[in-house]
CHARMM-style PDB file with segment names, atoms N, HN, CA, C and O in Angstrom:
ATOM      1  N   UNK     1      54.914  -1.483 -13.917  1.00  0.00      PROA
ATOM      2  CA  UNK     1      54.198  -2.094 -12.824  1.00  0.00      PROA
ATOM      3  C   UNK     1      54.108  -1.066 -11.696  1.00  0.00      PROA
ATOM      4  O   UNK     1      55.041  -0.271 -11.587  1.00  0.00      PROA
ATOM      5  N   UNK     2      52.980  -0.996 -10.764  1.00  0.00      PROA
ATOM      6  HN  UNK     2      52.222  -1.643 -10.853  1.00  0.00      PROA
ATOM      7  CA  UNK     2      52.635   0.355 -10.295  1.00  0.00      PROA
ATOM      8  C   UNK     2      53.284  -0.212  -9.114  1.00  0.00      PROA
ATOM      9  O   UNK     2      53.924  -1.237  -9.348  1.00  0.00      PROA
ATOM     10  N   UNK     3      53.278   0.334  -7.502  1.00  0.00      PROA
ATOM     11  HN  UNK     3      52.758   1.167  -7.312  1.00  0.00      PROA
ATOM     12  CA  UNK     3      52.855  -0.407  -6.497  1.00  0.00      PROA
ATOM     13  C   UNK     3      52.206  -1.044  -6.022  1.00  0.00      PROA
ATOM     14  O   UNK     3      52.390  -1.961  -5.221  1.00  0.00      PROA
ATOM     15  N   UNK     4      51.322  -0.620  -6.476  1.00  0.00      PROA
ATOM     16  HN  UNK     4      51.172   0.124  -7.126  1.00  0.00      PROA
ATOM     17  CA  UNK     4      50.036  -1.517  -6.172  1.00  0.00      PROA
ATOM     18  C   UNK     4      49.653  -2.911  -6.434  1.00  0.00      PROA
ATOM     19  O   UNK     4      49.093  -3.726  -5.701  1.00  0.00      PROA
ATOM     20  N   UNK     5      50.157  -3.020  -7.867  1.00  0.00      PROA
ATOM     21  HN  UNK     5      50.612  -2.357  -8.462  1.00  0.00      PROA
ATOM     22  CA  UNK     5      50.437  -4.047  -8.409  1.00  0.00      PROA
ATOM     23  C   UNK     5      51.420  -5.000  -7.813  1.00  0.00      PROA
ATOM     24  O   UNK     5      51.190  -6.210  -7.827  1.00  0.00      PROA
ATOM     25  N   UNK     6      52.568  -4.474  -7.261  1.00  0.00      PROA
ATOM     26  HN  UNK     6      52.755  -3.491  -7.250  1.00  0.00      PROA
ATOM     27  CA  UNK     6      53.441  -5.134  -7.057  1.00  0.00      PROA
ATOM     28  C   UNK     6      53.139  -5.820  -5.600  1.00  0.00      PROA
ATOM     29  O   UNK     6      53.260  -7.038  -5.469  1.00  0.00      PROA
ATOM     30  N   UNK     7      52.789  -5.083  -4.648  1.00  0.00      PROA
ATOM     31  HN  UNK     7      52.690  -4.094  -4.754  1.00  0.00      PROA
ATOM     32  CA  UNK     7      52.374  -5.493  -3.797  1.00  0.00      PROA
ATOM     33  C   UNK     7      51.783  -6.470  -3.701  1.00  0.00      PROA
ATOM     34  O   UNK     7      52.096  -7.514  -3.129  1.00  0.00      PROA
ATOM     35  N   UNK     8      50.879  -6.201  -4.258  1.00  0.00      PROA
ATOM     36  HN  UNK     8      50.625  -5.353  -4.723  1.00  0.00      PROA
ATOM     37  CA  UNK     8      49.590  -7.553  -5.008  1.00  0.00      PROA
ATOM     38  C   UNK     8      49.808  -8.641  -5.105  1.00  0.00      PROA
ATOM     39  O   UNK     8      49.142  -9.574  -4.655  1.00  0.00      PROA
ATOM     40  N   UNK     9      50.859  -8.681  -5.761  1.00  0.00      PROA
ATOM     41  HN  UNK     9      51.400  -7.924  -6.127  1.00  0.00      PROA
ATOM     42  CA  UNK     9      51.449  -9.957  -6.542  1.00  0.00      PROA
ATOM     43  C   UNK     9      52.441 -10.392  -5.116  1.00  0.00      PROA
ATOM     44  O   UNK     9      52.092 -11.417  -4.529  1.00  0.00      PROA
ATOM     45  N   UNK    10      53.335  -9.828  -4.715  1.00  0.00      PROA
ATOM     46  HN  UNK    10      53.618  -8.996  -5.192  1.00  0.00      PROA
ATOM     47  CA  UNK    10      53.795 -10.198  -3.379  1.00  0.00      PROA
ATOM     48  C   UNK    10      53.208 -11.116  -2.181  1.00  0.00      PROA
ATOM     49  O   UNK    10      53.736 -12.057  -1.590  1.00  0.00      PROA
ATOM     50  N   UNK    11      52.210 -10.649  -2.061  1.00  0.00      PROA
ATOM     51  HN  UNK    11      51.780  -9.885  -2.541  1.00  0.00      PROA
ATOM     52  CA  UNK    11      50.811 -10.802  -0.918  1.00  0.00      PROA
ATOM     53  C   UNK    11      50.592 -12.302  -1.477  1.00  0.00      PROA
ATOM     54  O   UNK    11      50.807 -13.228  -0.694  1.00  0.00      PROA
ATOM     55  N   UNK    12      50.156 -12.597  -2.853  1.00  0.00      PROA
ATOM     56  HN  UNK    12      49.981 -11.845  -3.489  1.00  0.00      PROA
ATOM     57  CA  UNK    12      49.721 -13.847  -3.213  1.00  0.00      PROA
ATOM     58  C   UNK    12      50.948 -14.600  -3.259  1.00  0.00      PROA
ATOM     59  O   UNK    12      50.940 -15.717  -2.741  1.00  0.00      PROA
ATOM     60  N   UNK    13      52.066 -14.141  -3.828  1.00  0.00      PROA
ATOM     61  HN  UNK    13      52.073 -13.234  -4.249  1.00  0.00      PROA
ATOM     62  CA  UNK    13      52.979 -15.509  -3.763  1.00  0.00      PROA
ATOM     63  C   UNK    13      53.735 -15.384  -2.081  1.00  0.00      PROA
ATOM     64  O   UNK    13      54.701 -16.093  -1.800  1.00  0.00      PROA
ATOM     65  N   UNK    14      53.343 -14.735  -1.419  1.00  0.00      PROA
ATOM     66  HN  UNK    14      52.559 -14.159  -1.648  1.00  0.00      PROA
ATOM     67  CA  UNK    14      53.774 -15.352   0.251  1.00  0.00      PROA
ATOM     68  C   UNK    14      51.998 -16.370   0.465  1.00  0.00      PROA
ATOM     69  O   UNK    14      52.063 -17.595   0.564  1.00  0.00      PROA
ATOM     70  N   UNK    15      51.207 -15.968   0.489  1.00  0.00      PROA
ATOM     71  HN  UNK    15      51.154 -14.972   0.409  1.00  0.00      PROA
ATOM     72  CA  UNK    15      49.656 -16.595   0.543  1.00  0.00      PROA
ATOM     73  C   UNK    15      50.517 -18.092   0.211  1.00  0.00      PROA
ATOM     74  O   UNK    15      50.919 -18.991   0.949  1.00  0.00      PROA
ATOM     75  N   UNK    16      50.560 -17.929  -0.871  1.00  0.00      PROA
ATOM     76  HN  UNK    16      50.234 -17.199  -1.471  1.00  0.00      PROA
ATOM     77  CA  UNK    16      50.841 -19.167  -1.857  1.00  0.00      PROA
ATOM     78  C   UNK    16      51.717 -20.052  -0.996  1.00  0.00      PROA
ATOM     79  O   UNK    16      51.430 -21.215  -0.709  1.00  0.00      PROA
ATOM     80  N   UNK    17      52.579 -19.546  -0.689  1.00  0.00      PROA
ATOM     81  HN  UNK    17      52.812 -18.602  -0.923  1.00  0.00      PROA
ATOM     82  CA  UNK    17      53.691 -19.996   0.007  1.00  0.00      PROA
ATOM     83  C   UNK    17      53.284 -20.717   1.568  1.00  0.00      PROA
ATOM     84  O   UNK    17      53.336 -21.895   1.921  1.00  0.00      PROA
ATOM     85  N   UNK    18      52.949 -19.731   2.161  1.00  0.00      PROA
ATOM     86  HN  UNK    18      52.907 -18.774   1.875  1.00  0.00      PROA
ATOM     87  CA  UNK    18      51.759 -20.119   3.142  1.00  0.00      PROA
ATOM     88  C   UNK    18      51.249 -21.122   3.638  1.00  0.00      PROA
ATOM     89  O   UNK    18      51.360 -21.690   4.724  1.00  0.00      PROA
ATOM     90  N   UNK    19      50.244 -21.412   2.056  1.00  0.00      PROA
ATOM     91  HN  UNK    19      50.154 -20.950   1.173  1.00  0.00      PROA
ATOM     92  CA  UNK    19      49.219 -22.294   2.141  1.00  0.00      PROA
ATOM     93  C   UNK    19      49.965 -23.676   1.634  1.00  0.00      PROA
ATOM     94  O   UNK    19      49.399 -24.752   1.822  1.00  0.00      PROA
ATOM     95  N   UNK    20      51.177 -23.618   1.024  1.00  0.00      PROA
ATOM     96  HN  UNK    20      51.637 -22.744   0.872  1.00  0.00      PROA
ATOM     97  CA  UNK    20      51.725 -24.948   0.997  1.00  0.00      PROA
ATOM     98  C   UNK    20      52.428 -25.155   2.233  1.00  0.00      PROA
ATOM     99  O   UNK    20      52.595 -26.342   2.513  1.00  0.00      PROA
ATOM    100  N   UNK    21      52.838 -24.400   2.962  1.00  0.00      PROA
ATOM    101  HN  UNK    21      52.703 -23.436   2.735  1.00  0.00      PROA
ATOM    102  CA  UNK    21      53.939 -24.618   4.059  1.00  0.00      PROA
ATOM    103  C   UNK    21      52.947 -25.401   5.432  1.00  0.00      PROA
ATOM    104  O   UNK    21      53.365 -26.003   6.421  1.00  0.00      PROA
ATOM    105  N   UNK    22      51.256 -25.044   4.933  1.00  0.00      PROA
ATOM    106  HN  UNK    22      50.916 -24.554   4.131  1.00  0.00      PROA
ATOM    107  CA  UNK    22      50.357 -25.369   5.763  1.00  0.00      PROA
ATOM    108  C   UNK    22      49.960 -26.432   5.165  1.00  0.00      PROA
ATOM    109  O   UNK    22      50.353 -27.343   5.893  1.00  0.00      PROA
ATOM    110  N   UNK    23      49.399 -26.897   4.249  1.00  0.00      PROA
ATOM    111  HN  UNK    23      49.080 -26.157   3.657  1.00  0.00      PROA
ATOM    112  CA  UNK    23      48.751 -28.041   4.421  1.00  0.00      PROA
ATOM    113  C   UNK    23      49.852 -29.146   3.210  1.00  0.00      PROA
ATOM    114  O   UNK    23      49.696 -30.364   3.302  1.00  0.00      PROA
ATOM    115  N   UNK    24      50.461 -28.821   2.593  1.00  0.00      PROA
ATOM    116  HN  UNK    24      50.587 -27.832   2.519  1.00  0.00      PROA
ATOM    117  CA  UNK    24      50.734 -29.444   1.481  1.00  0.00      PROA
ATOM    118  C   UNK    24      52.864 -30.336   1.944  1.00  0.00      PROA
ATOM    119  O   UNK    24      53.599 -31.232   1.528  1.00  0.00      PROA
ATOM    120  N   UNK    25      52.852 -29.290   2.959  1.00  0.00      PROA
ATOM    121  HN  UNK    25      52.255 -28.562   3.296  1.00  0.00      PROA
ATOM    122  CA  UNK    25      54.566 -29.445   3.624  1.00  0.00      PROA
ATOM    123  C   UNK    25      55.621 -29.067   2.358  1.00  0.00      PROA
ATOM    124  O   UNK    25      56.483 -29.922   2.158  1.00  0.00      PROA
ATOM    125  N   UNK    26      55.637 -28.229   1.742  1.00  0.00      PROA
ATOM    126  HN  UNK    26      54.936 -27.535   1.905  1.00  0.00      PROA
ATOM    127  CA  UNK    26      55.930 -27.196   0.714  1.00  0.00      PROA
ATOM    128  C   UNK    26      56.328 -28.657  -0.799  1.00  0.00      PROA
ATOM    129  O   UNK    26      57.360 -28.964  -1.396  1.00  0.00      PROA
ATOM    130  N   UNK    27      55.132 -29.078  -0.850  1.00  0.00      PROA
ATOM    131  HN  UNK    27      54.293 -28.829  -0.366  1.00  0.00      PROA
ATOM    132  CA  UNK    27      55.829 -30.460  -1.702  1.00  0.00      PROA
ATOM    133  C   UNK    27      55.321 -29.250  -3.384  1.00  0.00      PROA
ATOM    134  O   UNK    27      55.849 -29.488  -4.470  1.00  0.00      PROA
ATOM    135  N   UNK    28      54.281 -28.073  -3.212  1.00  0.00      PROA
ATOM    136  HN  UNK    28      53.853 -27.880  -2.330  1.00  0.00      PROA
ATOM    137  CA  UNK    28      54.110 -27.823  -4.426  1.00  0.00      PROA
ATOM    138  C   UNK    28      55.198 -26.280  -4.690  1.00  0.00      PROA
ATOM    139  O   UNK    28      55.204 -25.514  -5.654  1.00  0.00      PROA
ATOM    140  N   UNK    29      55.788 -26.260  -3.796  1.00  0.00      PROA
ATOM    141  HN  UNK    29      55.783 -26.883  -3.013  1.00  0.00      PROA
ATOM    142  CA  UNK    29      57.029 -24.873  -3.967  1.00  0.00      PROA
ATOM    143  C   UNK    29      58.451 -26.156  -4.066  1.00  0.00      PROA
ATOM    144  O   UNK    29      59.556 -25.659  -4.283  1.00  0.00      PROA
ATOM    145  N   UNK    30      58.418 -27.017  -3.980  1.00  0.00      PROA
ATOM    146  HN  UNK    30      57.520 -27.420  -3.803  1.00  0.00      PROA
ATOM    147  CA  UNK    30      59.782 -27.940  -4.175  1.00  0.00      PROA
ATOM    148  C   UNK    30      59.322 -28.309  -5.735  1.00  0.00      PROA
ATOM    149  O   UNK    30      60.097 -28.059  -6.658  1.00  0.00      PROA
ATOM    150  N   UNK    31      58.285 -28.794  -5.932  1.00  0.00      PROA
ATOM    151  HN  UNK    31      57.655 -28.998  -5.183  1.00  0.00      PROA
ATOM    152  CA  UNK    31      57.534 -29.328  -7.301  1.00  0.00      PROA
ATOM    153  C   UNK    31      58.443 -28.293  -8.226  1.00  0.00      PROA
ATOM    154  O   UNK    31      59.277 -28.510  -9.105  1.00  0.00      PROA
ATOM    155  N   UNK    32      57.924 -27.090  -7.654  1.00  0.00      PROA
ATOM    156  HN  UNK    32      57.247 -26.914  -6.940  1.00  0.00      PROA
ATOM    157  CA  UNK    32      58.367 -25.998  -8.944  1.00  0.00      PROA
ATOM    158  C   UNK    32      59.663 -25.621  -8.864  1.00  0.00      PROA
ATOM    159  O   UNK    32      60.060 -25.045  -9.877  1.00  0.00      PROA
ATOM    160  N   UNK    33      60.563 -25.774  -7.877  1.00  0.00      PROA
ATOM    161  HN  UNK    33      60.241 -26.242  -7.055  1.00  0.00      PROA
ATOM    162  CA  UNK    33      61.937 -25.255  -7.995  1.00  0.00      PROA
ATOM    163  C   UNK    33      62.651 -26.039  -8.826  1.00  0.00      PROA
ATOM    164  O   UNK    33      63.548 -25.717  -9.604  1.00  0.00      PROA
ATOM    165  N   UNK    34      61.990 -27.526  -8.508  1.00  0.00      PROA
ATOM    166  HN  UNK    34      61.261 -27.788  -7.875  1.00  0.00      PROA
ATOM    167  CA  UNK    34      62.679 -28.755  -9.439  1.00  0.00      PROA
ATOM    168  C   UNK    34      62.706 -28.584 -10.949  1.00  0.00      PROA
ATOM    169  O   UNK    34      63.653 -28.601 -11.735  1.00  0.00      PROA
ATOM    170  N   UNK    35      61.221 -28.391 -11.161  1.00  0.00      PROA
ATOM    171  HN  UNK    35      60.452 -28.377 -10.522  1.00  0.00      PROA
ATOM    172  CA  UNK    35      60.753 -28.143 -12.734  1.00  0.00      PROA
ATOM    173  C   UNK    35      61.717 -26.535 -13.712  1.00  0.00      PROA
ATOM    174  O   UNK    35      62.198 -26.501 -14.845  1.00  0.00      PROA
ATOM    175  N   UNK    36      61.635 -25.284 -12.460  1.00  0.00      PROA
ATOM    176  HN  UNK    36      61.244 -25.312 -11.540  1.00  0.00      PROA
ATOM    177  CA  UNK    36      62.647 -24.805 -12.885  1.00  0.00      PROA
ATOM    178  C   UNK    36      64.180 -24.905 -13.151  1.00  0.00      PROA
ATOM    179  O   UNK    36      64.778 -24.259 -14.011  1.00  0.00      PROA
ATOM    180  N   UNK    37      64.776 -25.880 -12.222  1.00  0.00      PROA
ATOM    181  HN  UNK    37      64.290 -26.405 -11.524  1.00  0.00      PROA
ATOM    182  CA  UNK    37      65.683 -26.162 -13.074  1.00  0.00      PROA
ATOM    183  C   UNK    37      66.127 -27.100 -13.708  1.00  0.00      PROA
ATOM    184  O   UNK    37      67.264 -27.293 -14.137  1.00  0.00      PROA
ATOM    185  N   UNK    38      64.883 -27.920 -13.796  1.00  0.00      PROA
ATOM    186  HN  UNK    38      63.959 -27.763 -13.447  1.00  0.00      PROA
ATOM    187  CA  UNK    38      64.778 -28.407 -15.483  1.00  0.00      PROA
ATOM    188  C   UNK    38      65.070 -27.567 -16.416  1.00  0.00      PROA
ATOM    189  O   UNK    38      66.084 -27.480 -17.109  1.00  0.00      PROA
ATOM    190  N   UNK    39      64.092 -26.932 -16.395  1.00  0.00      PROA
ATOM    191  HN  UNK    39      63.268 -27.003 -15.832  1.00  0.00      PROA
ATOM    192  CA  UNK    39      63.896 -25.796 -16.985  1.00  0.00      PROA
ATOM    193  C   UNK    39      65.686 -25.060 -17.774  1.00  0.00      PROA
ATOM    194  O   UNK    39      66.173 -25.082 -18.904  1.00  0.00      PROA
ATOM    195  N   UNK    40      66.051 -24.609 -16.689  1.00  0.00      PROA
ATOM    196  HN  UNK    40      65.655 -24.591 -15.770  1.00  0.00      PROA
ATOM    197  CA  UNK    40      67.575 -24.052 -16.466  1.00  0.00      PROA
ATOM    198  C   UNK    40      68.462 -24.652 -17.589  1.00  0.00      PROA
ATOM    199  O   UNK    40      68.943 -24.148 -18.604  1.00  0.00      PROA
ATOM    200  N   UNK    41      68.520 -26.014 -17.013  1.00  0.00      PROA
ATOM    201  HN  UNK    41      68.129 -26.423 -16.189  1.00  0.00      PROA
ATOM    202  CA  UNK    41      69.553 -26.940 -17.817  1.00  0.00      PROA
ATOM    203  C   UNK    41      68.709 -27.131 -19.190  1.00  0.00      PROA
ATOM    204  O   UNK    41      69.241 -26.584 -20.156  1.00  0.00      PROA
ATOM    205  N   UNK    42      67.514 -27.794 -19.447  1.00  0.00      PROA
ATOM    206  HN  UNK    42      67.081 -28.239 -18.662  1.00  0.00      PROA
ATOM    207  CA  UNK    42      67.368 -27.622 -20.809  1.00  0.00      PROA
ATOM    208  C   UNK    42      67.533 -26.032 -21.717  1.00  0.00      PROA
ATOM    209  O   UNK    42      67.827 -26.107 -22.910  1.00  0.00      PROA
ATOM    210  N   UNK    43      67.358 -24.860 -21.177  1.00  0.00      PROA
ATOM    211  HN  UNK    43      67.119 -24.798 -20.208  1.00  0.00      PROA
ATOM    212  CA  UNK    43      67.590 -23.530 -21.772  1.00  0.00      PROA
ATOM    213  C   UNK    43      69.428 -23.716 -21.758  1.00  0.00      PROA
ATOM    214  O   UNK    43      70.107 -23.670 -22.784  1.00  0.00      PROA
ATOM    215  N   UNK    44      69.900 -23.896 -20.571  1.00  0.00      PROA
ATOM    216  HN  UNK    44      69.349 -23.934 -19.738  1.00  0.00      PROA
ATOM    217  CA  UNK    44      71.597 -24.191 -21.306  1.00  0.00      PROA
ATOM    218  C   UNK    44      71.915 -25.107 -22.134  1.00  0.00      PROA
ATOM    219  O   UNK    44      72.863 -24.573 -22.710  1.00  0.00      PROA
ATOM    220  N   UNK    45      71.756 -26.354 -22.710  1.00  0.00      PROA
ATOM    221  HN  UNK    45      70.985 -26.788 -22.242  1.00  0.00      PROA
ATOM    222  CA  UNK    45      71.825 -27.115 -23.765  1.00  0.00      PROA
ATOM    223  C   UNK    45      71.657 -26.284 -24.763  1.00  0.00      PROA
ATOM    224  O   UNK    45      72.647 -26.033 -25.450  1.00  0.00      PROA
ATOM    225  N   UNK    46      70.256 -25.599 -25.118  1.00  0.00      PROA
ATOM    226  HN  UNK    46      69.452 -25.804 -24.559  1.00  0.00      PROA
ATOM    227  CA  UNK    46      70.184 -25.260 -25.926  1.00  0.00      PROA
ATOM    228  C   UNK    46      70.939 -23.682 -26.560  1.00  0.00      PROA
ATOM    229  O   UNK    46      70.537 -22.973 -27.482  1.00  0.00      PROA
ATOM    230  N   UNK    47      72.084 -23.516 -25.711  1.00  0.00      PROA
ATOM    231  HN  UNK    47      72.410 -24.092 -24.962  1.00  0.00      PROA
ATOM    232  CA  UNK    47      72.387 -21.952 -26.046  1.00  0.00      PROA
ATOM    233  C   UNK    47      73.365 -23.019 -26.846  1.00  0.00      PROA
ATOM    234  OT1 UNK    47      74.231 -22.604 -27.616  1.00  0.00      PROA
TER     235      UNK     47
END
């Protein structure tokens, strides 16, 4: 991954971040922390 790239990708997930903290009151960055650790605990069951 170059800098450039990385940057890139930085820029959009603060944007991202942003734009939920603005109109949404971060309900779609809580959405996903939840789902990740779903996520979490079903990948530990399964080890």
């Amino acid at each position: 991954m170059t800098n450039r790239i990385a940057i890139g990708l930085f820029l959009v997930v603060i944007l991202a971040l942003l734009v939920d903290y603005l109109w949404l009151d971060f309900a779609a960055a809580l959405f996903v922390a939840r789902r990740l650790v779903m996520l979490v605990e079903m990948l530990a069951f399964w080890r």
